[in-house]
TILUM-764850 format. One record per residue (C-alpha): x, y, z; residue in one letter. Coordinates in steps of 0.02 Angstrom, whole numbers, m for minus. Layout:
+--------+--------+--------+------+
!     xx !     yy !     zz ! code !
+--------+--------+--------+------+
!      X !      Y !      Z !    A !
...
+--------+--------+--------+------+
END
This chain:
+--------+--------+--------+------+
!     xx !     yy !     zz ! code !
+--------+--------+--------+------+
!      0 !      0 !      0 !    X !
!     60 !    177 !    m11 !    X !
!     70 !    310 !    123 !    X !
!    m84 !    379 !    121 !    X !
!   m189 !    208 !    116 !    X !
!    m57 !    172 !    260 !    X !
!   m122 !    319 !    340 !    X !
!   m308 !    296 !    321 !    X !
!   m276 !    111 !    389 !    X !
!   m179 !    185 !    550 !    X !
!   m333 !    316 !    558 !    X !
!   m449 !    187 !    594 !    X !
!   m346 !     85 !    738 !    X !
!   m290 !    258 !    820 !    X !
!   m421 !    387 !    786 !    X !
!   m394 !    555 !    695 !    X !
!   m239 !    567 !    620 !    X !
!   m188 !    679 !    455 !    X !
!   m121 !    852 !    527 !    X !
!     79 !    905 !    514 !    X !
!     99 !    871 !    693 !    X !
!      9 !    782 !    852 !    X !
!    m80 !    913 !    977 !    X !
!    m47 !    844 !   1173 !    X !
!    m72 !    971 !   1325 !    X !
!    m30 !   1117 !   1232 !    X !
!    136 !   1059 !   1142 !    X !
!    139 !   1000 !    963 !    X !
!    250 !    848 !    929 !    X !
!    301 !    775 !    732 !    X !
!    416 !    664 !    675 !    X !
!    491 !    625 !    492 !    X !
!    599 !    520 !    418 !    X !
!    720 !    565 !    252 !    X !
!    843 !    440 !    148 !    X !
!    962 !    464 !     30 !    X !
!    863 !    372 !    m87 !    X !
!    752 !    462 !   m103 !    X !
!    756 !    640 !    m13 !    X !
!    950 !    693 !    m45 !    X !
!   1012 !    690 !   m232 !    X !
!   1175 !    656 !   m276 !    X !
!   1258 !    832 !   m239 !    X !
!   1159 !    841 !    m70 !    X !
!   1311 !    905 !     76 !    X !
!   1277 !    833 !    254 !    X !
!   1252 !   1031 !    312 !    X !
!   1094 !   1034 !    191 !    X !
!   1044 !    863 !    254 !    X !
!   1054 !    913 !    413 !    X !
!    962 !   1093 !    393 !    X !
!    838 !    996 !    250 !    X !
!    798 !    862 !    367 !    X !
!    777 !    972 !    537 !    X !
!    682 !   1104 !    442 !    X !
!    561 !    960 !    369 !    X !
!    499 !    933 !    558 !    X !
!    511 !   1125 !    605 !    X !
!    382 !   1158 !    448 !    X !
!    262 !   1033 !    523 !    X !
!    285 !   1150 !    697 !    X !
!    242 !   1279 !    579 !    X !
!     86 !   1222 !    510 !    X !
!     19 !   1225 !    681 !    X !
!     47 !   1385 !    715 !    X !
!    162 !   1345 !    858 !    X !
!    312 !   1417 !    919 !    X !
!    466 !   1287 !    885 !    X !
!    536 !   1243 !   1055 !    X !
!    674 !   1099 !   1020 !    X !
!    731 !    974 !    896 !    X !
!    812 !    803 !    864 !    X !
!    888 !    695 !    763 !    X !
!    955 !    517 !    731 !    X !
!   1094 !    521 !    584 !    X !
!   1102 !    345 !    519 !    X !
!   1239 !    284 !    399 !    X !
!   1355 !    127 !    344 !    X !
!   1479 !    225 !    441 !    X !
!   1524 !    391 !    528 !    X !
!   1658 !    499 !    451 !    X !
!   1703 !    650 !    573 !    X !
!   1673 !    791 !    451 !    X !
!   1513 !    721 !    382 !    X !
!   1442 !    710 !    536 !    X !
!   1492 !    869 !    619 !    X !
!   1416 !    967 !    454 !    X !
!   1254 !    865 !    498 !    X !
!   1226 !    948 !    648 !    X !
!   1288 !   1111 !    582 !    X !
!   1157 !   1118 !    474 !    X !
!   1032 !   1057 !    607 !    X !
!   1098 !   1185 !    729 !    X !
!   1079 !   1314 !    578 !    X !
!    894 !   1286 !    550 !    X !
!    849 !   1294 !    735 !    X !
!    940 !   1475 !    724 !    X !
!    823 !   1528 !    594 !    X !
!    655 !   1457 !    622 !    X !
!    668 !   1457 !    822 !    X !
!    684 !   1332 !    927 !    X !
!    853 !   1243 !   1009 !    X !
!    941 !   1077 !    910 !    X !
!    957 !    974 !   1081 !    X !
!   1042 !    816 !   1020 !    X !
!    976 !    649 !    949 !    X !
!   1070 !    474 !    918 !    X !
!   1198 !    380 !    778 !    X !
!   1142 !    224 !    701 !    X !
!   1224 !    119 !    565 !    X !
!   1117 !    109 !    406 !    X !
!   1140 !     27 !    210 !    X !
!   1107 !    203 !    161 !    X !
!   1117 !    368 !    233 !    X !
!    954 !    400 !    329 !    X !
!    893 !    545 !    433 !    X !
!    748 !    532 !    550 !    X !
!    705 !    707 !    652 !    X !
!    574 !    746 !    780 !    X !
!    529 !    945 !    833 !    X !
!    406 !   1009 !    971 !    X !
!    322 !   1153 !    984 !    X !
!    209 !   1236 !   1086 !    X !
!     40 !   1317 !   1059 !    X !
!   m133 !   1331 !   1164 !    X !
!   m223 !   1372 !    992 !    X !
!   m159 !   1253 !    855 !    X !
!   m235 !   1265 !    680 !    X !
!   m288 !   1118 !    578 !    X !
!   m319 !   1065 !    418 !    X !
!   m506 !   1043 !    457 !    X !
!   m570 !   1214 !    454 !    X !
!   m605 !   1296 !    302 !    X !
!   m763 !   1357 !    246 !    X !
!   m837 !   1411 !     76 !    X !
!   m798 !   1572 !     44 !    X !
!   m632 !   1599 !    131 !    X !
!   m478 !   1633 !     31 !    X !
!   m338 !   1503 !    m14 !    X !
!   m175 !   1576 !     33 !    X !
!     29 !   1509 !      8 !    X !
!    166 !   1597 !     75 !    X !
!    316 !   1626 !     m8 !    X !
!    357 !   1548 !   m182 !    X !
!    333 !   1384 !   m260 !    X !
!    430 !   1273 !   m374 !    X !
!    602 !   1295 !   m266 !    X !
!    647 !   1119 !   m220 !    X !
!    583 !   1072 !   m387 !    X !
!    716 !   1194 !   m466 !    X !
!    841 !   1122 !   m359 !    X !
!    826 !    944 !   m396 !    X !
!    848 !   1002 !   m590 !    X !
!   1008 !   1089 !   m522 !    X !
!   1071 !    945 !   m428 !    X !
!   1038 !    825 !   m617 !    X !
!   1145 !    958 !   m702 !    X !
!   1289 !    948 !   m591 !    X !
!   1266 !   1142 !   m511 !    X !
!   1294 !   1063 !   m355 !    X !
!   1341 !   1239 !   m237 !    X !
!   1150 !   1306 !   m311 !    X !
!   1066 !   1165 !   m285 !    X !
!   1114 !   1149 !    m94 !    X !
!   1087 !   1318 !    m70 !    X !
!    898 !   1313 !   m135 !    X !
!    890 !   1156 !    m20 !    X !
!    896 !   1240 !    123 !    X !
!    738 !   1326 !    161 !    X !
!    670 !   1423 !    283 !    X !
!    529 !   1341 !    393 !    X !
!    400 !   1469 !    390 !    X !
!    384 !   1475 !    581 !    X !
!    369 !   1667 !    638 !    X !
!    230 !   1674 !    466 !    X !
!    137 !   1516 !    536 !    X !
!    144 !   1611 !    723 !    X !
!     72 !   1774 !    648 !    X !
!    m81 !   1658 !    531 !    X !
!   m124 !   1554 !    681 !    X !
!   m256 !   1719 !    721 !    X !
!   m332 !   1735 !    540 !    X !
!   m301 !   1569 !    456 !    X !
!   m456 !   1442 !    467 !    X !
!   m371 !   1303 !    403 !    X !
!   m158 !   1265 !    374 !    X !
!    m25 !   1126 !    323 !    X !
!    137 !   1138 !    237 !    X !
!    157 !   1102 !     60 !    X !
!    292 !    979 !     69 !    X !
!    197 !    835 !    m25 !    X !
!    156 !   1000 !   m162 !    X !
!     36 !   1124 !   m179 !    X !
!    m99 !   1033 !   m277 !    X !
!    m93 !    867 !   m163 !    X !
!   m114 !    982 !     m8 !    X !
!   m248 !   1064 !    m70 !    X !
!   m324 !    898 !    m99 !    X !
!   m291 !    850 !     76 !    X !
!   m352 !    989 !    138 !    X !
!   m525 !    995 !     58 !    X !
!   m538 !    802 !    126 !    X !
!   m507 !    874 !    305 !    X !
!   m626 !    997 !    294 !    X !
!   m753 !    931 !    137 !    X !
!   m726 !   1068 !     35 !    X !
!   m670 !   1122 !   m128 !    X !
!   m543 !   1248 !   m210 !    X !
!   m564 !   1345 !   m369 !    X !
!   m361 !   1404 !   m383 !    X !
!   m326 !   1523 !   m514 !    X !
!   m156 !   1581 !   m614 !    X !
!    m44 !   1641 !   m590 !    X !
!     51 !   1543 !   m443 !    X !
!    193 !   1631 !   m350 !    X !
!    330 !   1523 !   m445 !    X !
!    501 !   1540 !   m395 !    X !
!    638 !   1655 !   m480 !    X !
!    758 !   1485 !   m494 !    X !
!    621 !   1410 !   m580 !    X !
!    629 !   1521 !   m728 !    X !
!    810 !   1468 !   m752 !    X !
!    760 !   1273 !   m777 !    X !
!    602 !   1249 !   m831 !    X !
!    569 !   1202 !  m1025 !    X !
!    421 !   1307 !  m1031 !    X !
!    245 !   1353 !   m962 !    X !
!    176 !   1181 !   m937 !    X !
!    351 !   1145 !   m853 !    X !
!    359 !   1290 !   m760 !    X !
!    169 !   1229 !   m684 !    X !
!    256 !   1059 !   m629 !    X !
!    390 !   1103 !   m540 !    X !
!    290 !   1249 !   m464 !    X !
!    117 !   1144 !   m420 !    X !
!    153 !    957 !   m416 !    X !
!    356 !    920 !   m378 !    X !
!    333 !    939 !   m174 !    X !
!    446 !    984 !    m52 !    X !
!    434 !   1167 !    m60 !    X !
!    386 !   1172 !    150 !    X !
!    287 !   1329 !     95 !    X !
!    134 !   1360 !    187 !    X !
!    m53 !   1334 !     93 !    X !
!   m186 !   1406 !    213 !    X !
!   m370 !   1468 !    217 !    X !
!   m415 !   1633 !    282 !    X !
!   m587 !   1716 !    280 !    X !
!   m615 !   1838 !    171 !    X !
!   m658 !   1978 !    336 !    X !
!   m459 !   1923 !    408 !    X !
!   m354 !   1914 !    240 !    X !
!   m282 !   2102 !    246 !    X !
!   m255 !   2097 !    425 !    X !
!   m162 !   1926 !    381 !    X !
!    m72 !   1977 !    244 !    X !
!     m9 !   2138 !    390 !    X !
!     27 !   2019 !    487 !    X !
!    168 !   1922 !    393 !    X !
!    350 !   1968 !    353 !    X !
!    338 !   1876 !    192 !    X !
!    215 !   1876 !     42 !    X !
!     61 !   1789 !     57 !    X !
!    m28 !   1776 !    m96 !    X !
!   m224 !   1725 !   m113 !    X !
!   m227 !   1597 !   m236 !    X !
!   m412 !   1561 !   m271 !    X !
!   m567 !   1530 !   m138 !    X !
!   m625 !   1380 !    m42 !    X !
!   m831 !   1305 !   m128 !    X !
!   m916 !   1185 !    m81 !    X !
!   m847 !   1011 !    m79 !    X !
!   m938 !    954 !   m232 !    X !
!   m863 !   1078 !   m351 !    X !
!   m691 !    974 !   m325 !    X !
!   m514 !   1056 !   m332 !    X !
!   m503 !   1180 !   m481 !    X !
!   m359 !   1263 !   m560 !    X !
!   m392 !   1400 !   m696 !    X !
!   m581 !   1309 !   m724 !    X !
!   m511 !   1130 !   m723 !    X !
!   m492 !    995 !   m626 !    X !
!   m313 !    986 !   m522 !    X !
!   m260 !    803 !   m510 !    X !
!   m211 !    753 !   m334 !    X !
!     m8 !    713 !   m396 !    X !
!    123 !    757 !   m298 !    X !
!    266 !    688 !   m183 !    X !
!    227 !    542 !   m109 !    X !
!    368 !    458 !     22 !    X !
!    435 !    298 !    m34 !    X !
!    440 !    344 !   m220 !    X !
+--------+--------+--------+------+
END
């Protein structure tokens, strides 16, 4: 089965499952799990495995809303070499700097393949979901799509030093802070922005009617073949840790204030039976899935 049949299976022996991160006594907790297979291309330095796989968790933090408190990390690999490691938690350490939150540690394993598996905590008494958007309210992402997707174009053409550097992202935890007031409904975009709006009108049985143009990323322009590429890398490649929320339409100025970075409305929430939209039709539910 895939993940999110695993997923729907685990739903129904443990109860509601599906947001970025668990909610327990006013902490959020989230755990992920990266390989070298199939997370870090050829090209990929330890320091941007270490900030990549750190930041992964701290965007889940995000999505809550929450403030990033601490994170962890077990480095697996068929062996330890000193500077590999070290840049590892160099980049972890790096990430924490940025988004908030303190790197406090985690544990070595030996692995067939280089493996990263990170947990983060954060801490919120009002954590936002994925389950409530209404009709009406606006559809929102922060930031610019298509970056990772750029990236991994970067790392196939050998640009190595680019291609690390558009790795490392910034977990959008101060914007996810200031939209925890406003938004009605949030998640990251790390599977990609069509495939979370898909999961998020299943959370909260609605629909979205997105319209162009997306907030693409400059690096994208430098890769992509054209328009219908541009789309791809910007709307189904994943791993952009951008965050897609809903905001009603009486909050979305006072929102938009509210952030440091752009936020750009990128259609509206309907009603669940007009199914997810872009530019008038249908937006297949294709993105990254984990495993692949």
């Amino acid at each position: 089965m895939d993940e999110r049949t695993a997923l729907t299976m685990l739903a129904e022996r443990l109860g509601p499952v599906g947001d970025d991160a668990a909610v327990l006594d006013g902490l959020v907790v989230t755990i992920d799990m990266l390989h070298a297979s199939t997370d870090f291309p050829t090209g990929t330095t330890r320091y941007t495995a270490g900030w990549r796989a750190v930041g992964a968790s701290l965007s889940d933090v995000a999505a809550m809303g929450a403030e990033p408190v601490a994170a962890v990390a077990v480095y697996g690999a068929p062996a330890f070499e000193r500077e590999d490691v070290l840049a590892f938690v160099d980049g972890a350490r790096a990430v924490c700097e940025v988004a908030g939150g303190e790197y406090v540690g985690g544990d070595l394993d030996e692995h067939a393949e280089f493996v990263a598996a990170t947990a983060a905590v954060g801490r919120t008494d009002t954590p936002v979901t994925r389950s409530g958007a209404q009709p009406g309210d606006f559809v929102c992402v922060t930031g610019t799509l298509g970056r990772s997707g750029a990236a991994l174009r970067l790392f196939e053409a050998g640009d190595h030093d680019r291609a690390n550097e558009l790795f490392q992202f910034e977990p959008r935890t101060g914007a996810g802070q200031a939209l925890a007031t406003h938004a009605s409904a949030m998640m990251d975009s790390s599977d990609g922005l069509a495939r979370s709006l898909h999961q998020l009108a299943e959370a909260s049985d609605v629909g979205f009617a997105v319209d162009p143009p997306l907030p693409i990323d400059d690096a994208v322009e430098d890769v992509a073949t054209g328009p219908e590429d541009r789309l791809e890398l910007g709307a189904f490649c994943g791993e952009d840790f951008e965050l897609v929320c809903t905001i009603p339409e009486s909050s979305l100025e006072a929102a938009r204030d509210a952030v440091s970075i752009p936020l750009t409305p990128i259609g509206r929430v309907t009603d669940a039976g007009h199914g997810i939209t872009f530019d008038g039709d249908p937006m297949p539910d294709r993105g990254y899935t984990h495993g692949e």
